[in-house]
C-alpha positions in Angstrom: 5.8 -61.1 -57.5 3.7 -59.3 -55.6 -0.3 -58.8 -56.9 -2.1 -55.9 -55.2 -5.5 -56.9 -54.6 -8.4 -54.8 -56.4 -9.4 -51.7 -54.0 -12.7 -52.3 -53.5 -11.9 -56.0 -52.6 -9.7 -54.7 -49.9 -12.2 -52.4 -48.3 -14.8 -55.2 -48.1 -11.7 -57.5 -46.0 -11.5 -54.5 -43.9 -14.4 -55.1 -42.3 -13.6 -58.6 -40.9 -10.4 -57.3 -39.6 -10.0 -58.1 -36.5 -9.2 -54.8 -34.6 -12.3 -53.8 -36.9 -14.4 -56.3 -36.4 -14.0 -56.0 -32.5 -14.6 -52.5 -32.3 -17.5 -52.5 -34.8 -15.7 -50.4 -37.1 -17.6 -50.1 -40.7 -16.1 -49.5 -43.9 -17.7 -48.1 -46.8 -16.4 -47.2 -50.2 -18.4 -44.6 -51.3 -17.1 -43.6 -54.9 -15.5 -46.4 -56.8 -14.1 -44.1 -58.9 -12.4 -41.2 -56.6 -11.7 -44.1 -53.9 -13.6 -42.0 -51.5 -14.2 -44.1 -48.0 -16.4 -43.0 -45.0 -15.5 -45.3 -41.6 -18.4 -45.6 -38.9 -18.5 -46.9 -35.6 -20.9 -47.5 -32.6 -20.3 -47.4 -29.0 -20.2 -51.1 -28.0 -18.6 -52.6 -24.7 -15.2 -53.5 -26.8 -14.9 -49.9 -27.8 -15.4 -48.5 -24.8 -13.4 -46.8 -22.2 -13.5 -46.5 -18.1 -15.6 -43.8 -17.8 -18.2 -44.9 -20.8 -17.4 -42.8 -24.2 -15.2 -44.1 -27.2 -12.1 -45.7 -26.2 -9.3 -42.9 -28.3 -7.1 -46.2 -29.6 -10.8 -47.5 -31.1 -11.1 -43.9 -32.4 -7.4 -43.4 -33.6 -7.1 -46.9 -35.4 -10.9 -46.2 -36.9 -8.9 -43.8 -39.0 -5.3 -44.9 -39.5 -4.9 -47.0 -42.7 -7.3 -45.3 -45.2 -4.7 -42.2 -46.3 -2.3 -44.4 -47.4 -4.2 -47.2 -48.5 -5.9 -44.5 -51.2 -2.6 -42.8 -51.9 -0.9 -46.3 -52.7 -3.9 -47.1 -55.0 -4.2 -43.4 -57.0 -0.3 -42.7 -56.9 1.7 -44.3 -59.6 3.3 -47.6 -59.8 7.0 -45.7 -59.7 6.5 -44.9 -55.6 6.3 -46.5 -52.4 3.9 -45.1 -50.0 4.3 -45.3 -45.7 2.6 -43.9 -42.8 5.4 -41.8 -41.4 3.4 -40.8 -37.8 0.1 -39.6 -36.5 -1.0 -37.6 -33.3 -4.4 -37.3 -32.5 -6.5 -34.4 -30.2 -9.4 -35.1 -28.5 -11.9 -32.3 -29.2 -15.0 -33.8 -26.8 -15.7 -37.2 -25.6 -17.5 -39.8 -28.4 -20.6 -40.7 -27.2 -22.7 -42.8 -29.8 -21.8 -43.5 -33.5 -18.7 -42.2 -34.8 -17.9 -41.1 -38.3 -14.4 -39.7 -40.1 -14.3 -39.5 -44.4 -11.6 -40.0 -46.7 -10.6 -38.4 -50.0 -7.6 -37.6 -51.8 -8.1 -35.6 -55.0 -6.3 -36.0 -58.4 -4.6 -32.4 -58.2 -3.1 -33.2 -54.4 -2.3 -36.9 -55.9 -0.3 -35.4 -59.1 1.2 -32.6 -56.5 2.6 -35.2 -54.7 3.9 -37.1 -57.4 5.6 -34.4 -58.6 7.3 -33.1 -55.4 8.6 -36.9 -54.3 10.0 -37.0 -57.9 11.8 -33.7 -57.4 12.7 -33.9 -54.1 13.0 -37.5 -54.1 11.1 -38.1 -51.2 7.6 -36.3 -49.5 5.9 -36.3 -46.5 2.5 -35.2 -47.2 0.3 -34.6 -44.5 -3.7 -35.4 -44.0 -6.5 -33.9 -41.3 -8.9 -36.3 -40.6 -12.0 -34.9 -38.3 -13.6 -37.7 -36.5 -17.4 -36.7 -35.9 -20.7 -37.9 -33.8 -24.0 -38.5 -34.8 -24.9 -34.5 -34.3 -21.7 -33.7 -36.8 -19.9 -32.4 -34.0 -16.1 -33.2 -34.0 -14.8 -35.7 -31.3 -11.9 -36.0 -32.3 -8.6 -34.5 -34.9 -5.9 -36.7 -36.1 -2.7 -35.4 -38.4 -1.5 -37.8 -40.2 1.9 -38.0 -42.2 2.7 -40.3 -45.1 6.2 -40.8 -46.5 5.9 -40.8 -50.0 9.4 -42.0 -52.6 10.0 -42.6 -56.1 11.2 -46.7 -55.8 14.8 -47.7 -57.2 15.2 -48.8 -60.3 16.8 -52.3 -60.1 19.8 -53.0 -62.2 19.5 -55.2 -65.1 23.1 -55.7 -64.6 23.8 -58.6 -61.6 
């Protein structure tokens, strides 16, 4: 059976992901207890693009995990949690360090645990605002999750 690994153990592995790793992508868990993450990233020759400013696949996949890695680990044992899709707009180009924060509330977590239970399935949705060193924002992504109440297996077989 399947053992999910302790959050704050996973965050710390994130950081020697490759893709991460490469990029120069750091992951921080901020508040044990609210699971709140901020991700950071320099411009380095692996996360750069032609013309010199943040490569938008280094900036997109900065971001792309941490909404449903936090919903998996607040929601309740009874769902499965996906990422359904993503697009992301590119306000200005990223020119230094990069920084987006994540956070997911215990009134939008019981909201969505109450709407996938009603409507058996729910696709909340997420703005993440990926900012430079002067705050400024370089970059928006919307991002979907796909969230379900898991089958009940019969006893019977």
């Amino acid at each position: 059976m399947y053992k999910k690994l302790p959050f704050r153990t996973v965050i710390k592995i994130m950081n020697f992901w490759p893709p991460y790793l490469g990029a120069g992508v750091k992951v921080k868990l901020l508040d044990p207890k609210t699971l709140k993450i901020r991700v950071e990233m320099p411009l380095k020759i692996f996360n750069k693009n032609y013309i010199g400013v943040h490569f938008g696949g280094s900036l997109y996949s900065m971001v792309d995990p941490f909404y449903m890695l936090i919903l998996m680990n607040k929601i309740g044992r009874d769902f499965i949690v996906w990422d359904k899709s993503a697009s992301i707009k590119f306000v200005r180009p990223g020119k230094g360090r990069v920084w987006a924060e994540f956070n997911i509330d215990d009134q939008t977590v019981s909201e969505i645990e109450n709407k996938a239970r009603e409507l058996k399935k729910f696709e909340p949705e997420f703005q993440i605002e990926i900012r430079d060193e002067n705050n400024q924002i370089v970059a928006i992504v919307d991002k979907k999750l796909w969230v379900s109440l898991k089958k009940e297996k019969s006893h019977e077989q």
